[in-house]
PAKE-198026 format. One record per residue (C-alpha): residue in one letter; x, y, z. Coordinates in steps of 0.5 Angstrom, whole numbers, plus 2048, in hexadecimal, padded with zeros to 3 digits. Layout:
! residues N
aXYZ/...
! end
This chain:
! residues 203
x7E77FC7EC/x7EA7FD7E6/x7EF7F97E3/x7F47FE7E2/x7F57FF7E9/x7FA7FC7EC/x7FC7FA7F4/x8017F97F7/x8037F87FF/x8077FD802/x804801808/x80080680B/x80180A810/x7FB80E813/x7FA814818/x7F781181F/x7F3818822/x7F0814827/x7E9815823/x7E4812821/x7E681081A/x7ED80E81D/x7EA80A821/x7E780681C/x7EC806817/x7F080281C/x7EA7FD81E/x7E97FC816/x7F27FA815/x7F27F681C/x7EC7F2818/x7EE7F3812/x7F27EC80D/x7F57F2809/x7F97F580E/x7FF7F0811/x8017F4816/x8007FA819/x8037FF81E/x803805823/x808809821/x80B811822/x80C81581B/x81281981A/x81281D813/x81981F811/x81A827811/x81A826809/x813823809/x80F82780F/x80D82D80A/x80A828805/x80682480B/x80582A810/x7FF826813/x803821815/x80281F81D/x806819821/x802813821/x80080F81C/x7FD80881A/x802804816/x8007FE812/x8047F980E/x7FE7F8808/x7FD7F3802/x7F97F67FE/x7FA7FE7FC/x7F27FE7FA/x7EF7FD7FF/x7F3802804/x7F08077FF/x7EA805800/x7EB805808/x7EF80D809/x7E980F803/x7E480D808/x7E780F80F/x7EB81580C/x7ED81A811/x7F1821812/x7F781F813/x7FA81C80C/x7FB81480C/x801810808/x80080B804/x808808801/x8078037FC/x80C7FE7FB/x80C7FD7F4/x8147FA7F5/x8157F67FA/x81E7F67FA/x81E7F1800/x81B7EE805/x81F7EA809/x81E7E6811/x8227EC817/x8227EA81E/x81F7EE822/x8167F2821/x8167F781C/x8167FE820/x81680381B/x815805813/x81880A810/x81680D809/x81A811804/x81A8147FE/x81E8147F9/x81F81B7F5/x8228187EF/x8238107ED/x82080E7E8/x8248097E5/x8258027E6/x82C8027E8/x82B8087EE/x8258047F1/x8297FD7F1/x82F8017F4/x82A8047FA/x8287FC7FB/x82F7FA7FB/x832800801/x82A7FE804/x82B7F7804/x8337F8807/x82E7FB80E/x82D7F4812/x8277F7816/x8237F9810/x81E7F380F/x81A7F6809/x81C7FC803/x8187FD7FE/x8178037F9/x8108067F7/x80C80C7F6/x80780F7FD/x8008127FC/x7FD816801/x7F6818804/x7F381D808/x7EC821808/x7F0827808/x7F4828801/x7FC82A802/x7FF831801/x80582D7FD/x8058277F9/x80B8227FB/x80F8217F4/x81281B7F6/x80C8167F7/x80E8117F2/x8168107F5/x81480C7FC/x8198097FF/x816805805/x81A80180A/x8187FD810/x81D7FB815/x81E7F781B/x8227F8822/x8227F8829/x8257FE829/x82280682B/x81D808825/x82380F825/x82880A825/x82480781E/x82480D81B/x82B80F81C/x82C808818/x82780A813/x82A810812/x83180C811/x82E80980B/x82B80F808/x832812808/x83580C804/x83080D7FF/x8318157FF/x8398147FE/x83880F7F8/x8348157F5/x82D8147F6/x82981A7FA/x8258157FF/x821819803/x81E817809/x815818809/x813815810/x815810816/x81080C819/x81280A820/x80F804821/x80C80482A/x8077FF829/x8047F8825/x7FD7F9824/x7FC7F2820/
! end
């Protein structure tokens, strides 16, 4: 490994095609120390991002990760078809205790916002939403054995925000979206990329 190359925790976020190198992927997160947590979950691309990921399917391996290098690793071994998601978090905005399990991940983008003073107004309306337990900013990098029509321009301007309720993962959503319109009425175009519903905890 090179000394240039820095990791960063974050997540990863897999397709689970029901196939071998499925398969073993999550047999290799359930045992993995890098992976802290990791989850079943059904993707929702937002219609501004379906025609850059046009081979997305519905369910996913989602992993909470501490080491952006060997997840690398792990989607260059057991690389499929379907385009797999790694979101580093190279700033973490908050982390904070929520009652309540995590049940769903929401990934934006921001399509301009590269000043310090745009990133701590989208921290502060974020930090205001008591359900969202984590918010980070970060950049996504993707894999896939077949190349994409499109690359996705806004892969360095991630958002990414974990939230915990009790509540139905539409009636989530609906929050998440609440949010995206605070930071988009400050004048900050923040566009969402993909919602994760969390169905099941593997680890």
């Amino acid at each position: 490994m090179s000394e240039q190359q820095l990791s960063y925790s974050g997540y990863v976020c897999a397709p689970y095609l029901h196939n071998t190198e499925s398969v073993k992927l999550k047999e290799s997160w359930m045992s993995s120390d890098n992976i802290d947590a990791l989850y079943f979950v059904t993707g929702t691309f937002s219609d501004e991002s379906k025609p850059y990921f046009s081979d997305s399917t519905n369910h996913y391996l989602l992993g909470k990760f501490k080491d952006s290098q060997y997840i690398a690793d792990d989607l260059c071994k057991h690389n499929q078809e379907k385009t797999s998601f790694t979101f580093n978090v190279k700033d973490e905005l908050f982390q904070r205790e929520v009652s309540g399990e995590t049940n769903f991940v929401t990934v934006y983008y921001l399509e301009y916002g590269e000043y310090e003073e745009d990133l701590q107004e989208v921290a502060s309306i974020l930090l205001k939403r008591e359900k969202i337990r984590i918010g980070g900013l970060g950049n996504m990098i993707t894999f896939c054995t077949l190349p994409s029509k499109f690359t996705f321009p806004y892969s360095e301007n991630i958002v990414i925000i974990e939230v915990a309720s009790e509540k139905s993962h539409q009636s989530v959503k609906k929050y998440c979206e609440q949010s995206k319109r605070d930071v988009n009425r400050k004048g900050l175009t923040m566009t969402n990329l993909l919602s994760l519903s969390i169905l099941e905890k593997l680890k």
